[in-house]
N, CA, C and O atoms as a Tripos MOL2 file, in Angstrom:
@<TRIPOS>MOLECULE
protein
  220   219    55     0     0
PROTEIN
NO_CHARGES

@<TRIPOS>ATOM
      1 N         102.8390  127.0060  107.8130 N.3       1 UNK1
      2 CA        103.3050  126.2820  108.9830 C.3       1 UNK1
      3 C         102.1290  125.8860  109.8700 C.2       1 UNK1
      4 O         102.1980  124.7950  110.4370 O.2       1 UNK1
      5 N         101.0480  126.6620  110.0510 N.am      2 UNK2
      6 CA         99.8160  126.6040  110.8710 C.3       2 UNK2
      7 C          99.1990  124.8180  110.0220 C.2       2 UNK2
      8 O          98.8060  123.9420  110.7920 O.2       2 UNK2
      9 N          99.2080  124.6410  109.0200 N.am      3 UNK3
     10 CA         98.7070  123.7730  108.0000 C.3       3 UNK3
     11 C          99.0290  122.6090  108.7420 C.2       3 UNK3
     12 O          98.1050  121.9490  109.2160 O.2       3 UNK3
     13 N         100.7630  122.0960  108.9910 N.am      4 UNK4
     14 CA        101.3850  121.2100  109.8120 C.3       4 UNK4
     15 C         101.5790  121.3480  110.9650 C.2       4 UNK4
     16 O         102.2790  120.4110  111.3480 O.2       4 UNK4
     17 N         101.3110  122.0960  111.8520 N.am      5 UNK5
     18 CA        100.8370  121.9880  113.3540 C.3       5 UNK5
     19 C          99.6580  121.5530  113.7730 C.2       5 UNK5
     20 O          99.4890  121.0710  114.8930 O.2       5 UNK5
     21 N          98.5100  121.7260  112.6700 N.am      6 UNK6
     22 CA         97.4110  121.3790  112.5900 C.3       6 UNK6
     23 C          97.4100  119.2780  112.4010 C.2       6 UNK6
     24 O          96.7560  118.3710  112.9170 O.2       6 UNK6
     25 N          98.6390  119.3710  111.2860 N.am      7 UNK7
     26 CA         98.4410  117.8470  111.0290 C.3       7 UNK7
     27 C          99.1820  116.8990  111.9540 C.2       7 UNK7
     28 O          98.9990  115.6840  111.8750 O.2       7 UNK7
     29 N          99.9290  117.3880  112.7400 N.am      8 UNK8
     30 CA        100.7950  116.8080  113.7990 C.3       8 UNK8
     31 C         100.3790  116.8960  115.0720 C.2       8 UNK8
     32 O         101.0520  116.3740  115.9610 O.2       8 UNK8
     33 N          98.6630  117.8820  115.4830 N.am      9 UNK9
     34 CA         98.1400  117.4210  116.5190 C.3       9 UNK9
     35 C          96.8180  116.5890  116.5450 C.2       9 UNK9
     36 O          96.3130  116.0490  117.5300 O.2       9 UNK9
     37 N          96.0970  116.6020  114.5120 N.am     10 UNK10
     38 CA         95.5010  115.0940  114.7720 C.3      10 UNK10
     39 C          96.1120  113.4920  114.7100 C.2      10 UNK10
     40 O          95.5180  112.4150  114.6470 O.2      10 UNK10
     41 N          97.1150  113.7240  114.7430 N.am     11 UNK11
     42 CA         98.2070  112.7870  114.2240 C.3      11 UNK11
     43 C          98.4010  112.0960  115.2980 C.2      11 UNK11
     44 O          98.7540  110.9210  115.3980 O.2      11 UNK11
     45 N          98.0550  113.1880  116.4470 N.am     12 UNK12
     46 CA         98.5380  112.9800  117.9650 C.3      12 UNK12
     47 C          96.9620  112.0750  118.3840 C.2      12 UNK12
     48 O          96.9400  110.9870  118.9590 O.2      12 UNK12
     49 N          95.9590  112.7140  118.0070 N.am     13 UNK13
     50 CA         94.2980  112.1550  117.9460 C.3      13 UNK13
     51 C          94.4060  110.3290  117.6850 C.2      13 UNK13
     52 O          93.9940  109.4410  118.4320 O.2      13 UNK13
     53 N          94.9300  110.2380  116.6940 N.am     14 UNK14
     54 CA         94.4230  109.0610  116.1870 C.3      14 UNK14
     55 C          94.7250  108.1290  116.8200 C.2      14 UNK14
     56 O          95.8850  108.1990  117.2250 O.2      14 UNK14
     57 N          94.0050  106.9380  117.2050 N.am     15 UNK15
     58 CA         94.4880  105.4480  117.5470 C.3      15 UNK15
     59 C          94.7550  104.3910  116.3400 C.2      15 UNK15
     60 O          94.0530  103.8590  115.4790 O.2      15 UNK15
     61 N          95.7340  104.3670  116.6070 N.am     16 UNK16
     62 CA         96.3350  103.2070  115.7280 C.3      16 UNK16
     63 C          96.0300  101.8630  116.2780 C.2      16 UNK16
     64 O          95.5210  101.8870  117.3990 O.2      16 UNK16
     65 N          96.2680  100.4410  115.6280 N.am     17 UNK17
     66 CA         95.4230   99.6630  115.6610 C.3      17 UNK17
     67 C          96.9530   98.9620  116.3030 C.2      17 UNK17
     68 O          98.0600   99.4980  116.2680 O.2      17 UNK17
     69 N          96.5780   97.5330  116.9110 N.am     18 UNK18
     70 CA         97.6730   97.1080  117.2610 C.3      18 UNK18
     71 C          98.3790   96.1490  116.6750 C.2      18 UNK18
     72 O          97.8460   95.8050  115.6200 O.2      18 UNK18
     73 N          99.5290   95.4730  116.9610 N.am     19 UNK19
     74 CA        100.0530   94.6500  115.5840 C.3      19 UNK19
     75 C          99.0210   93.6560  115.4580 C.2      19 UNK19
     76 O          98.7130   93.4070  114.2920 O.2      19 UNK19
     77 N          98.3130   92.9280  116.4880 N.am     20 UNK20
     78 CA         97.3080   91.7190  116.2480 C.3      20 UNK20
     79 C          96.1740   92.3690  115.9170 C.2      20 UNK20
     80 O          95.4340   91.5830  115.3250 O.2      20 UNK20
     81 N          95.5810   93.6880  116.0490 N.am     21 UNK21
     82 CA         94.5930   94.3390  114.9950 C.3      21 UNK21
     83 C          94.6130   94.2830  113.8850 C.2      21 UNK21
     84 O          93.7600   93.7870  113.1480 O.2      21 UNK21
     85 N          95.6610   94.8210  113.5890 N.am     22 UNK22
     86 CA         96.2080   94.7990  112.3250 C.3      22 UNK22
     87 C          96.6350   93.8920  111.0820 C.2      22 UNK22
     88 O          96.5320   93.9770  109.8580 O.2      22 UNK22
     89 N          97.1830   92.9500  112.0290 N.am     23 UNK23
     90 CA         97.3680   91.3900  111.3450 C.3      23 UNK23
     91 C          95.7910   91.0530  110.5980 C.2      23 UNK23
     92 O          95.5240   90.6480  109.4670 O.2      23 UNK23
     93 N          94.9530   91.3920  111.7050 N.am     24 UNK24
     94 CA         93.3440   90.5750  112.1190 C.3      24 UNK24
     95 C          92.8950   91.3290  110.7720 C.2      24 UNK24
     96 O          92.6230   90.6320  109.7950 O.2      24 UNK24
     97 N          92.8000   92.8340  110.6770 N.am     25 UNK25
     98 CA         92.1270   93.7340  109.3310 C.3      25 UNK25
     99 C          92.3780   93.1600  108.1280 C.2      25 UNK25
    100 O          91.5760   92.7990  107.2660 O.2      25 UNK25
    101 N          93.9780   93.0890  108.1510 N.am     26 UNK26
    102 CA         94.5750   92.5820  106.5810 C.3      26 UNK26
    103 C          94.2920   91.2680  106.4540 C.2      26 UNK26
    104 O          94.0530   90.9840  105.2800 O.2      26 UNK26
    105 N          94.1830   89.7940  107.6530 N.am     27 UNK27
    106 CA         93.4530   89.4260  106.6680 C.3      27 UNK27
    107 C          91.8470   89.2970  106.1400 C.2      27 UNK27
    108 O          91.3820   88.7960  105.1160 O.2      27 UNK27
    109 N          91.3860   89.7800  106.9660 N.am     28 UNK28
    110 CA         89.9820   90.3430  106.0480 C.3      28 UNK28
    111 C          89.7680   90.7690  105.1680 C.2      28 UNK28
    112 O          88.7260   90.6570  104.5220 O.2      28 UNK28
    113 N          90.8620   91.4680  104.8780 N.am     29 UNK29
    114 CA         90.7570   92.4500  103.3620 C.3      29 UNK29
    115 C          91.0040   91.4290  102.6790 C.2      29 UNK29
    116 O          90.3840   91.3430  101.6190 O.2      29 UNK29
    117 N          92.0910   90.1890  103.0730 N.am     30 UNK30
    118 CA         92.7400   89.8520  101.6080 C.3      30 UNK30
    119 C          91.6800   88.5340  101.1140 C.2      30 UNK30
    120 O          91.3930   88.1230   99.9900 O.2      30 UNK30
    121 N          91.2380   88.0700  102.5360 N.am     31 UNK31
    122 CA         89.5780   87.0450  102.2140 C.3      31 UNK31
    123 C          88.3880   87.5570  101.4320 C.2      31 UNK31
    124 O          87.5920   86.8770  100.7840 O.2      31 UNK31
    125 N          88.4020   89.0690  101.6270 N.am     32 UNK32
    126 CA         86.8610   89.9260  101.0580 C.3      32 UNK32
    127 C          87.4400   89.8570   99.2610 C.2      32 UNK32
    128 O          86.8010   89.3770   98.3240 O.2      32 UNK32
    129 N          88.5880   90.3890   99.2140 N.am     33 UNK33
    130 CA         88.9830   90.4150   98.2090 C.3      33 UNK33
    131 C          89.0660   89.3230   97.1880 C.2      33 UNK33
    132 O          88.8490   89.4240   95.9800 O.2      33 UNK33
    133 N          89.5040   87.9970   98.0400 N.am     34 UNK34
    134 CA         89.5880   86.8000   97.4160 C.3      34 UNK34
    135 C          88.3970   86.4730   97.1670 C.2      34 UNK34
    136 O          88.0910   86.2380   95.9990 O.2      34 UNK34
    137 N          87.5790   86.3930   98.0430 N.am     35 UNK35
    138 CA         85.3430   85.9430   97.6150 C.3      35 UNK35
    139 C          85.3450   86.9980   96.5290 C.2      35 UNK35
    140 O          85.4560   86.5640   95.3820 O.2      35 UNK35
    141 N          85.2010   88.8120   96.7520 N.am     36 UNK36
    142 CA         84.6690   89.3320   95.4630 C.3      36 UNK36
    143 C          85.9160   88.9210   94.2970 C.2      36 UNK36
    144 O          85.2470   88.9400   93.2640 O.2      36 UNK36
    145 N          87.1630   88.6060   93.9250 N.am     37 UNK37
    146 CA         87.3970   88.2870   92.5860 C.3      37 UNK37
    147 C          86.8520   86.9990   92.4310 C.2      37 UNK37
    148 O          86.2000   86.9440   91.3870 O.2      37 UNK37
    149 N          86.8620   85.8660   93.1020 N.am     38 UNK38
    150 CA         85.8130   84.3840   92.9370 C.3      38 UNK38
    151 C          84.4570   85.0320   92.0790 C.2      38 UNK38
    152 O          84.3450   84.7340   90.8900 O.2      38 UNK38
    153 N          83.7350   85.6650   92.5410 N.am     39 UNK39
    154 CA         82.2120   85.9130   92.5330 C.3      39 UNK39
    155 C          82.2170   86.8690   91.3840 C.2      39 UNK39
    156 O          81.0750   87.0930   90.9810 O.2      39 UNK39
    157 N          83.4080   87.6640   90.5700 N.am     40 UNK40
    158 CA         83.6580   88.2660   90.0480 C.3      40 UNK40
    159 C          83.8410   87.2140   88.6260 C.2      40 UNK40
    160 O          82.9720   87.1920   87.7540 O.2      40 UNK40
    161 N          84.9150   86.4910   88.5610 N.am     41 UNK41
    162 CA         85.4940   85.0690   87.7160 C.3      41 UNK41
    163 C          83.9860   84.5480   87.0170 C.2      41 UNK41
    164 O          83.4720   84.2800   85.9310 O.2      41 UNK41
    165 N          83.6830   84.6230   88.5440 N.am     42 UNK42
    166 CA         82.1380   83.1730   87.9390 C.3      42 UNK42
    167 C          81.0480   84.2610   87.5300 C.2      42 UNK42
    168 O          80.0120   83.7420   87.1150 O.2      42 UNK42
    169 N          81.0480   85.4480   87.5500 N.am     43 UNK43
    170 CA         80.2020   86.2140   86.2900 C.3      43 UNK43
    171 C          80.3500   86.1630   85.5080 C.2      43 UNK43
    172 O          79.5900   85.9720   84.5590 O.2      43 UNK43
    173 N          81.8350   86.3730   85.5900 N.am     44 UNK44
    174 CA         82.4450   86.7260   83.6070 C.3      44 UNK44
    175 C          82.4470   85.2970   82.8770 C.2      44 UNK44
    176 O          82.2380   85.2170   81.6660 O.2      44 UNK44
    177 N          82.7310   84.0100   83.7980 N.am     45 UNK45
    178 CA         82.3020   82.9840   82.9920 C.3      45 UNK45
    179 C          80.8340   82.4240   82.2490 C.2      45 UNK45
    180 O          80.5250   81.9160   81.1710 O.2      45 UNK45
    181 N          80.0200   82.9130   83.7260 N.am     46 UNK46
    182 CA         78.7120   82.8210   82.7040 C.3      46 UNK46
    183 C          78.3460   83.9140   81.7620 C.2      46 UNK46
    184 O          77.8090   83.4890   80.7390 O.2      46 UNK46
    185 N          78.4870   85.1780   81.8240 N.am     47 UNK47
    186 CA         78.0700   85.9830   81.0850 C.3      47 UNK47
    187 C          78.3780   85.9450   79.4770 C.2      47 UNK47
    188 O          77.7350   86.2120   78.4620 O.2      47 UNK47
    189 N          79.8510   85.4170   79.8090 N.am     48 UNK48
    190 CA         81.0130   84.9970   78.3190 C.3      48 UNK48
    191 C          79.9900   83.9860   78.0220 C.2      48 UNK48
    192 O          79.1670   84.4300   77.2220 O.2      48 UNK48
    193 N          79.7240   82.5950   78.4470 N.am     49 UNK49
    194 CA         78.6700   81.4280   77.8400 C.3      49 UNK49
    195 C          77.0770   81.9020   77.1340 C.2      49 UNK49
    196 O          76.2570   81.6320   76.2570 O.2      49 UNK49
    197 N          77.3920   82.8080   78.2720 N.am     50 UNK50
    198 CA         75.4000   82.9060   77.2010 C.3      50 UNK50
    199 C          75.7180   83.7510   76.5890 C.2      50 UNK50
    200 O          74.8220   84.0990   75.8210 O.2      50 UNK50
    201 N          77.1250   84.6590   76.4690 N.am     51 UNK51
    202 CA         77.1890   85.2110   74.9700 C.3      51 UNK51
    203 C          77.6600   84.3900   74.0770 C.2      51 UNK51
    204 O          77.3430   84.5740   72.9010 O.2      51 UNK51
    205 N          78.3760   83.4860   74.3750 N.am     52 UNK52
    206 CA         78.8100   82.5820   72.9980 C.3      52 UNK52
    207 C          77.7930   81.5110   72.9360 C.2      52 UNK52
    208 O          78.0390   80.6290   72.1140 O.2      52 UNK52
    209 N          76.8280   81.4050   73.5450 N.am     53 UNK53
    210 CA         75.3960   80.7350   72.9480 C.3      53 UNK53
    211 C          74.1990   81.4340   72.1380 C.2      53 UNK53
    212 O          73.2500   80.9470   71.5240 O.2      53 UNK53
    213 N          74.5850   82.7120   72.3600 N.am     54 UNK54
    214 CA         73.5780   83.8070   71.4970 C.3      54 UNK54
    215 C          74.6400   84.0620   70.2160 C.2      54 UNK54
    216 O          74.1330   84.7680   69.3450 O.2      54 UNK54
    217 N          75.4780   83.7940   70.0450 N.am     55 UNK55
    218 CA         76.4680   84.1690   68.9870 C.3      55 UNK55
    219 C          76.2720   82.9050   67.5220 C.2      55 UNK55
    220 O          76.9840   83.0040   66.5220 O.2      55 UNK55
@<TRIPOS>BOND
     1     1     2 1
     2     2     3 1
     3     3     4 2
     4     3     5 am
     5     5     6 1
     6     6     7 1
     7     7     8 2
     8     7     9 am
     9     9    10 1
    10    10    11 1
    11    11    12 2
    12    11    13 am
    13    13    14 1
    14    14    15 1
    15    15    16 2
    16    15    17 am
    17    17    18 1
    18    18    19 1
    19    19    20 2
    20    19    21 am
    21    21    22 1
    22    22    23 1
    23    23    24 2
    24    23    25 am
    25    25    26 1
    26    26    27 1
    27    27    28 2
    28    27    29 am
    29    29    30 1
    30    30    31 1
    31    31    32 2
    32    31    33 am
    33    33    34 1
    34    34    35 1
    35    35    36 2
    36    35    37 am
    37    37    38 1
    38    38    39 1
    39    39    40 2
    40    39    41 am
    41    41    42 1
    42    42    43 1
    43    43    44 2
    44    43    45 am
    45    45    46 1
    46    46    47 1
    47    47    48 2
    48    47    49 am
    49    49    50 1
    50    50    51 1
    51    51    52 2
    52    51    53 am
    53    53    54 1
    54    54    55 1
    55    55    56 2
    56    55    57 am
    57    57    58 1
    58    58    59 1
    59    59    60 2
    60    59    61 am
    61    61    62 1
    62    62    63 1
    63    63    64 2
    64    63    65 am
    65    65    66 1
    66    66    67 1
    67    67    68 2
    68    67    69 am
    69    69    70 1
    70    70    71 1
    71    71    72 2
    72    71    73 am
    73    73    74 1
    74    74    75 1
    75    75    76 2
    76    75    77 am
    77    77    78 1
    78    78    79 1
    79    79    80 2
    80    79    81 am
    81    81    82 1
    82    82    83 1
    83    83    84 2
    84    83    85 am
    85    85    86 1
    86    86    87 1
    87    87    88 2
    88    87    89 am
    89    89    90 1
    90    90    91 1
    91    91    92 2
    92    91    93 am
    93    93    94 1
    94    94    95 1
    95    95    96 2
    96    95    97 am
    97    97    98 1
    98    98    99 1
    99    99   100 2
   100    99   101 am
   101   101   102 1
   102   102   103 1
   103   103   104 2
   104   103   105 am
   105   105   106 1
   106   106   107 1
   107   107   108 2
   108   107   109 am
   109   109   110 1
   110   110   111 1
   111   111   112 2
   112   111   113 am
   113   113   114 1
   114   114   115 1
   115   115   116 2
   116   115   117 am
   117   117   118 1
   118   118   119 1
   119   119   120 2
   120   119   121 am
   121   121   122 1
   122   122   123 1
   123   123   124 2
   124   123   125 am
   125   125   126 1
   126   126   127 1
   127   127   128 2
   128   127   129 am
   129   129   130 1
   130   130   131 1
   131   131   132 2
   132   131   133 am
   133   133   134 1
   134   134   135 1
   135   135   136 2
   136   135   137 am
   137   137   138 1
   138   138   139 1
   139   139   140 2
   140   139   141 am
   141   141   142 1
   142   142   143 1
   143   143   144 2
   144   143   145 am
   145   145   146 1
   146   146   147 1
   147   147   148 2
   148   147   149 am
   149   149   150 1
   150   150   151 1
   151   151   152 2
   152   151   153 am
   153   153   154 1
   154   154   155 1
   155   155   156 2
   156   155   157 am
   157   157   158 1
   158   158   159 1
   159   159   160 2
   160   159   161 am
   161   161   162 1
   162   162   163 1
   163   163   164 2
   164   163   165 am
   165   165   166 1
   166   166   167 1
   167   167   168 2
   168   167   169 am
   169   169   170 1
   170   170   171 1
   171   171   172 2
   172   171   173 am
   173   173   174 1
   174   174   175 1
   175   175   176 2
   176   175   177 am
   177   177   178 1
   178   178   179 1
   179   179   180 2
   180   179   181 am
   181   181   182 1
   182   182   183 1
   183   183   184 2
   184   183   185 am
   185   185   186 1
   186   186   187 1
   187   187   188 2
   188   187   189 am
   189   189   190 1
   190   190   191 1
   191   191   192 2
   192   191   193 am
   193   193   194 1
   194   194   195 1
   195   195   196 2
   196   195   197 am
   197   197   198 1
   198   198   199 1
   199   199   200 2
   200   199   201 am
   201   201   202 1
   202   202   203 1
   203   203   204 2
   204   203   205 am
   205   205   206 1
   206   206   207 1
   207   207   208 2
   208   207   209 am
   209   209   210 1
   210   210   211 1
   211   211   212 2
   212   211   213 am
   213   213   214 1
   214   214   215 1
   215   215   216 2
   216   215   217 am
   217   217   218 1
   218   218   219 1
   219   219   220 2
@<TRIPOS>SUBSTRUCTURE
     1 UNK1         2 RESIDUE 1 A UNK
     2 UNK2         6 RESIDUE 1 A UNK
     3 UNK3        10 RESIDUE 1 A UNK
     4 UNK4        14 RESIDUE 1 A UNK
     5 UNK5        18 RESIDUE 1 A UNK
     6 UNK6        22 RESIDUE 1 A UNK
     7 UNK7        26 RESIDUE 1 A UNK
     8 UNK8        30 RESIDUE 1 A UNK
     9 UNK9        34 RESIDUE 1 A UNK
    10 UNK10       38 RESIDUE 1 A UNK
    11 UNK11       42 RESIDUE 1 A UNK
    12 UNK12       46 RESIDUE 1 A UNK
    13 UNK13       50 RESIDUE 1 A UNK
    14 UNK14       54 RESIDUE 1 A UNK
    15 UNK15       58 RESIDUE 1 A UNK
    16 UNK16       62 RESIDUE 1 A UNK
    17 UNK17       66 RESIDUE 1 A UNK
    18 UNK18       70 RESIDUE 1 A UNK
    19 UNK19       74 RESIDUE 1 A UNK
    20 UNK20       78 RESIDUE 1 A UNK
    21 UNK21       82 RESIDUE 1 A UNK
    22 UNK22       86 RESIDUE 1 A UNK
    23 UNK23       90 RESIDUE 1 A UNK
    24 UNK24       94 RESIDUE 1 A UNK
    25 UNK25       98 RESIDUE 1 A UNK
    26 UNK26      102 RESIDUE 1 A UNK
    27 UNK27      106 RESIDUE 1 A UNK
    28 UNK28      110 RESIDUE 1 A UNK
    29 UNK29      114 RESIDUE 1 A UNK
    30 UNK30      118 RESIDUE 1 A UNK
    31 UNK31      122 RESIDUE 1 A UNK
    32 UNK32      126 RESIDUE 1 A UNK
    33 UNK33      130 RESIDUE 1 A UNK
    34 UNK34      134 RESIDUE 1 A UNK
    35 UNK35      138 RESIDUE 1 A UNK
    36 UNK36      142 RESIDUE 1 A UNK
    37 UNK37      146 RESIDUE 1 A UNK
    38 UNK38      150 RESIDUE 1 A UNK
    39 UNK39      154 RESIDUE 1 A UNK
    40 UNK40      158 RESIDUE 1 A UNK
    41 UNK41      162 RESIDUE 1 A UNK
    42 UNK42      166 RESIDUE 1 A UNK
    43 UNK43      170 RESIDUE 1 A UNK
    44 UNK44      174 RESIDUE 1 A UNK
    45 UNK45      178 RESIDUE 1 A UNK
    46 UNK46      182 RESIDUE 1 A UNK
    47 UNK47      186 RESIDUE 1 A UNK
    48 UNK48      190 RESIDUE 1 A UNK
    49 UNK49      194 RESIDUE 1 A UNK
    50 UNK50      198 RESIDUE 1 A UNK
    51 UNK51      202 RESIDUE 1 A UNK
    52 UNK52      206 RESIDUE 1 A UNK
    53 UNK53      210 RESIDUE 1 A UNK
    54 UNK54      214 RESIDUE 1 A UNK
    55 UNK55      218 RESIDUE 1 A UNK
């Protein structure tokens, strides 16, 4: 019980972000995410070419 009294007074600690924080984070994540799979795509395309030119 000490375990969850413990987790229900940092619980009490934390600041939560606000709905327009929040809005603002996610979409950052979903832009960071969108550039690294882009930048991700255009490796595997060149890497695939100069292997099927060494092949």
């Amino acid at each position: 019980m000490n375990y969850f009294k413990g987790v229900r007074s940092e619980m009490k600690k934390v600041i939560w972000p606000t709905k327009k924080e929040l809005f603002n984070y996610t979409g950052v994540v979903i832009l960071l995410s969108l550039f690294v799979a882009i930048i991700v795509y255009l490796i595997d395309i060149i890497i695939g070419g100069i292997i099927s030119f060494l092949i």
